[in-house]
C-alpha positions as CSV (number, residue, x, y, z in Angstrom):
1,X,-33.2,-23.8,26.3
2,X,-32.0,-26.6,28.7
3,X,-34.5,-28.8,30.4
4,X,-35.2,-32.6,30.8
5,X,-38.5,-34.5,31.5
6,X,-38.9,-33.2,35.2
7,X,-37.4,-29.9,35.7
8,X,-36.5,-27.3,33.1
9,X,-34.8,-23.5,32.3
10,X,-36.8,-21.1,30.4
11,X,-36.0,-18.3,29.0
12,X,-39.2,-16.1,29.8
13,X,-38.7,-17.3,33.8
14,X,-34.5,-17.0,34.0
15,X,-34.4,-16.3,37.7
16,X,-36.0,-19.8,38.7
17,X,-36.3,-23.5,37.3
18,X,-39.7,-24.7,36.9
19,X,-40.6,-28.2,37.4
20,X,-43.3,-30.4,36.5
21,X,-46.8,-30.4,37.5
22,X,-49.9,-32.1,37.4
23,X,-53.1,-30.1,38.1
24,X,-57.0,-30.9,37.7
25,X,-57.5,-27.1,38.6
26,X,-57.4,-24.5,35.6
27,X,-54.8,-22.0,35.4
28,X,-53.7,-19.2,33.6
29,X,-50.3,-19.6,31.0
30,X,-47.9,-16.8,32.3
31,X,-46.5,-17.4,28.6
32,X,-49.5,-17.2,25.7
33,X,-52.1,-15.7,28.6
34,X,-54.5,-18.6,27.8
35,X,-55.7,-21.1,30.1
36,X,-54.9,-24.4,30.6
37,X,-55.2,-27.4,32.8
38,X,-53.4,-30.7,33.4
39,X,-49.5,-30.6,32.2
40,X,-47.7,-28.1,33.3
41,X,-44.2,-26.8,34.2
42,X,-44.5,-24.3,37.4
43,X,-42.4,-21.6,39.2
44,X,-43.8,-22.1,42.9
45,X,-41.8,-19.3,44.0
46,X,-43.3,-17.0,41.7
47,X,-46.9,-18.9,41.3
48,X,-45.1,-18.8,36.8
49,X,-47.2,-21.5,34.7
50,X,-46.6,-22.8,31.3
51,X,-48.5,-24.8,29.0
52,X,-46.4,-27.7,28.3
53,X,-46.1,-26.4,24.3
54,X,-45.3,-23.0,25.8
55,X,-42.6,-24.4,28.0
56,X,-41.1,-26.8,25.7
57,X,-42.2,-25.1,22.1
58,X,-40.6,-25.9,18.6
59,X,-38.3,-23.2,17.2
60,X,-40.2,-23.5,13.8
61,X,-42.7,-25.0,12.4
62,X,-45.0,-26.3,9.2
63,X,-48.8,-26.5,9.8
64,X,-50.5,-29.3,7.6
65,X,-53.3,-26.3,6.7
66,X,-50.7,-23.9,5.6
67,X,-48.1,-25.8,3.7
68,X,-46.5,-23.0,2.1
69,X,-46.0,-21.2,5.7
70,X,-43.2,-21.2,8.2
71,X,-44.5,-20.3,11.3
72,X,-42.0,-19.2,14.3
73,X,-41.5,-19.2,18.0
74,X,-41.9,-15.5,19.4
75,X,-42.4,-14.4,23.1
76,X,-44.0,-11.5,21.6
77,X,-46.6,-10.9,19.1
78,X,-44.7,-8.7,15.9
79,X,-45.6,-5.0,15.5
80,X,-48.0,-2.8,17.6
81,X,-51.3,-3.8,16.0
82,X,-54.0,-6.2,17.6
83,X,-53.5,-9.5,16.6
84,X,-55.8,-12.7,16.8
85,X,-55.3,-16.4,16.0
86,X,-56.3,-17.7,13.0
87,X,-57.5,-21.2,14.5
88,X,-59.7,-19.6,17.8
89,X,-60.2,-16.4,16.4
90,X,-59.1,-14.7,19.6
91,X,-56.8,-12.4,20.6
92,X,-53.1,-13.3,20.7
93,X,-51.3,-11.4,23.4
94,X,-47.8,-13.4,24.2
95,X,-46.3,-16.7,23.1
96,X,-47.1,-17.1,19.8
97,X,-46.3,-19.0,16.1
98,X,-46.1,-16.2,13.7
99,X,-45.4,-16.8,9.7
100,X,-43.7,-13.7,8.6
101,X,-44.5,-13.8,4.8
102,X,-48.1,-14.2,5.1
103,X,-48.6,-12.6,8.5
104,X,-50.8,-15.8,10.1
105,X,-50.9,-16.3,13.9
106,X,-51.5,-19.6,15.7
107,X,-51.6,-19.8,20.0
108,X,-48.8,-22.3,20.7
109,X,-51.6,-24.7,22.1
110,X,-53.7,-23.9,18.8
111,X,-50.7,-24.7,16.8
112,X,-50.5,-27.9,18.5
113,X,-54.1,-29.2,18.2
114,X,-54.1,-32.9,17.3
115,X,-55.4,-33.6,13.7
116,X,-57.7,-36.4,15.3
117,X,-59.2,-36.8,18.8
118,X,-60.5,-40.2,19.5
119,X,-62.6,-40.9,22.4
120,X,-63.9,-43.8,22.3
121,X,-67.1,-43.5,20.8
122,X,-66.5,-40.6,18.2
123,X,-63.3,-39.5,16.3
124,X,-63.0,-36.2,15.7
125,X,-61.2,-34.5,12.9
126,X,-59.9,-31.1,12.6
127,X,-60.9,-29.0,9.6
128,X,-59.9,-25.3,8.9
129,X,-63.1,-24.9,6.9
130,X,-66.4,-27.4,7.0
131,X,-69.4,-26.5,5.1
132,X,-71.6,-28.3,8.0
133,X,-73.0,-25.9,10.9
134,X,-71.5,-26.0,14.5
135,X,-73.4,-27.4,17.0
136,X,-72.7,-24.6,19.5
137,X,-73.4,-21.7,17.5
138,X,-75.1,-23.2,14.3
139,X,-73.5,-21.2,12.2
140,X,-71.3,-22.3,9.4
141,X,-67.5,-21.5,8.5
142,X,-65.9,-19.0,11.4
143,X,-62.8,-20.9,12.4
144,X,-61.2,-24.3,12.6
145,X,-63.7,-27.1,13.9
146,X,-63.8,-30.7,14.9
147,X,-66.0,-32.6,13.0
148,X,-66.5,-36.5,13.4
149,X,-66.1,-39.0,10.6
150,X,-70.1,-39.4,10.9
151,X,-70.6,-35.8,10.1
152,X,-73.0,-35.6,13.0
153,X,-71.4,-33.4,15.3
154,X,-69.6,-30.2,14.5
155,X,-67.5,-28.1,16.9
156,X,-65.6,-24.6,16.4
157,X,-62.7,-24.3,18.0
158,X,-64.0,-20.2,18.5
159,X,-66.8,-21.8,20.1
160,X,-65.1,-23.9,22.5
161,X,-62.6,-20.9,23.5
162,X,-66.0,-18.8,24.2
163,X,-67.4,-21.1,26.1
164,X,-64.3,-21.0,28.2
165,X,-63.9,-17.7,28.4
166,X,-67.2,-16.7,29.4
167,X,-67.0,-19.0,32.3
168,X,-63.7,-18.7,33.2
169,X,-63.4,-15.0,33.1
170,X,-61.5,-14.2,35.7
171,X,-58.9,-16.2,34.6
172,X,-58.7,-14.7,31.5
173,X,-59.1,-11.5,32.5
174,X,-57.0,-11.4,35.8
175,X,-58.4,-11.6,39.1
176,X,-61.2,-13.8,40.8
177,X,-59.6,-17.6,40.8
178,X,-55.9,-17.2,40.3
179,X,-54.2,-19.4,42.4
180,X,-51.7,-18.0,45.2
181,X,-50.2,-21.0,47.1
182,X,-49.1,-20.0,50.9
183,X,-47.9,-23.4,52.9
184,X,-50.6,-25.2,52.7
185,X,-53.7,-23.4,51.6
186,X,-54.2,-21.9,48.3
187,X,-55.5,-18.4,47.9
188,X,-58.3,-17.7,45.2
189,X,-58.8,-14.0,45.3
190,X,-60.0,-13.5,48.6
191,X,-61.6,-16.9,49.7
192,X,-58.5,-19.5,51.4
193,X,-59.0,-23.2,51.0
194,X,-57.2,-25.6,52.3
195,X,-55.9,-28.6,49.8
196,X,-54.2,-31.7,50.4
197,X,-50.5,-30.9,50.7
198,X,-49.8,-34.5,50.4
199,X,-51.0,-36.0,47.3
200,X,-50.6,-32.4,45.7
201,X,-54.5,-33.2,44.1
202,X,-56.8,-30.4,45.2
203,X,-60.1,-32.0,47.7
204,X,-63.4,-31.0,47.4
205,X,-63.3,-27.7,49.2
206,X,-60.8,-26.8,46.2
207,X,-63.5,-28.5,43.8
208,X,-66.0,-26.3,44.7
209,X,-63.9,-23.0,43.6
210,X,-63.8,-24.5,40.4
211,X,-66.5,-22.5,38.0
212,X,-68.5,-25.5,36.0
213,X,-68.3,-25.6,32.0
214,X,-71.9,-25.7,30.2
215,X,-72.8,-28.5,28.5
216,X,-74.2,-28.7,25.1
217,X,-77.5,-30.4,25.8
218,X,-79.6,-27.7,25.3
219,X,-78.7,-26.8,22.2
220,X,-78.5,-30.2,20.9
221,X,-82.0,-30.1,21.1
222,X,-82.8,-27.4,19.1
223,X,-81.4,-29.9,16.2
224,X,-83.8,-33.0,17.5
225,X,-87.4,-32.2,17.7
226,X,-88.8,-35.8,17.0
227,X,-87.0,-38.6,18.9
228,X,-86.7,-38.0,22.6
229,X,-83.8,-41.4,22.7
230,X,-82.3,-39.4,19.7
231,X,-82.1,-36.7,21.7
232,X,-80.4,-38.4,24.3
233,X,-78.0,-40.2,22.5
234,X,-77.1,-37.0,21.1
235,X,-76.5,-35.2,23.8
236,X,-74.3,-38.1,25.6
237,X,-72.4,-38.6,21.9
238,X,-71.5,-35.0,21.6
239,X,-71.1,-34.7,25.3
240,X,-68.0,-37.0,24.8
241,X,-67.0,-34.9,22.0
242,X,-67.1,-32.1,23.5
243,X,-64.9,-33.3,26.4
244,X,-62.0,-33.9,24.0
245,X,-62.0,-31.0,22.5
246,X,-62.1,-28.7,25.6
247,X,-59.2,-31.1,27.0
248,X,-57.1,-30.5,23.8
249,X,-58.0,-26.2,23.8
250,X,-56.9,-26.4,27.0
251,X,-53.5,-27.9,25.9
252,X,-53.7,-31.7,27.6
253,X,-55.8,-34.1,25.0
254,X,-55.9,-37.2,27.0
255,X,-58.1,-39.2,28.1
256,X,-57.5,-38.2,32.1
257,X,-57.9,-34.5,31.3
258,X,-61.5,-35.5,29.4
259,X,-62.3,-36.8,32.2
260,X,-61.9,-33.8,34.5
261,X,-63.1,-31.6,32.0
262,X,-66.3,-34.3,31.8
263,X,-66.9,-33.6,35.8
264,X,-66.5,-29.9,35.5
265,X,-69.5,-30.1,32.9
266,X,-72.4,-29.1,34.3
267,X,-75.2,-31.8,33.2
């Protein structure tokens, strides 16, 4: 695969280069059918997104939880059988790292989850197993999770990918909010908005297309019942959290994409 920082040729997308993007608007992975946002690489022509680790992937590689695994690029998932990821638990239905001896699957953005997110107020670290319950679900074990070094916040990556899915699912699913560029207005299904061609950064008619993520905040305080500032901090602590983490799901774990995921969050 030829490519260089701005424009690249990829082998799932042969007829057309795709080129560098930056979007604050989620959108669908043409390669491991999961959503994304931020980095990108993009067919116009053909509306063709890739994650950045889709685009750009590592022939092989070692995963720190599975040492004795060597886990490949494929376009395809092997065999005929359903197959799901063994960090989000879902379903695994194109670009994927598959380890042929012991038959694990990771999504290429899965794969690539940072070992520590940092955002300023909490660092997270990723776990395949913790013994503490999640604070979306409350239950324990499940999936791989992010837990901070205080041990006071808990989240499974299964969690965060349901949380996406059930409010992005028309993304996921095909449909409602895929975006159809023609000149200068975008097409969302059947509602046209028009963006600012300029700056390439959607405006606030685009904004309002955008489906909100829920917050944590009510069930943080299922956990609190004494301290109303306890419940508070909390919320505002694991808020954060919880920003990073959807950021790096979502293949883009910086501090800009936080942000946007922060202002998608309803409050």
């Amino acid at each position: 695969m030829k490519y260089s920082h701005e424009i690249i040729s990829h082998f799932s997308h042969p007829q057309h280069k795709l080129k560098f993007e930056y979007t604050e608007i989620p959108f669908k992975c043409d390669g491991c059918k999961e959503v994304g946002i931020g980095s990108k690489y993009k067919c116009s022509t053909c509306d063709y997104d890739l994650h950045m680790h889709c685009a750009i992937p590592t022939a092989s590689i070692i995963h720190p939880f599975y040492t004795k695994c060597s886990f490949q690029f494929m376009a395809r998932p092997p065999g005929h059988a359903a197959r799901y990821c063994n960090a989000c638990q879902k379903d695994v239905s194109g670009f994927v790292y598959h380890c042929n001896s012991c038959g694990f699957d990771l999504h290429p953005c899965c794969a690539k989850l940072p070992m520590m997110l940092d955002d300023g107020e909490v660092k997270l670290y990723l776990y395949r197993k913790v013994s503490s319950a999640c604070h979306k679900c409350g239950r324990k074990g499940r999936s791989w999770s992010y837990r901070s070094t205080c041990k006071k916040y808990n989240l499974h990556v299964a969690c965060v990918k349901e949380m996406l899915v059930e409010t992005w699912h028309d993304l996921y699913f095909g449909g409602g909010i895929k975006k159809k560029n023609y000149g200068n207005y975008d097409y969302y299904g059947e509602k046209d908005v028009k963006c600012d061609g300029k700056s390439g950064i959607n405006n606030n008619n685009c904004r309002k297309l955008e489906t909100r993520i829920p917050s944590l905040k009510g069930t943080l305080q299922n956990h609190h019942k004494k301290s109303k500032g306890k419940v508070k901090k909390c919320c505002e602590m694991a808020g954060l959290a919880l920003q990073f983490v959807i950021s790096a799901v979502l293949g883009d774990p910086t501090s800009l994409i936080a942000g946007v995921v922060g202002s998608m969050m309803s409050k």
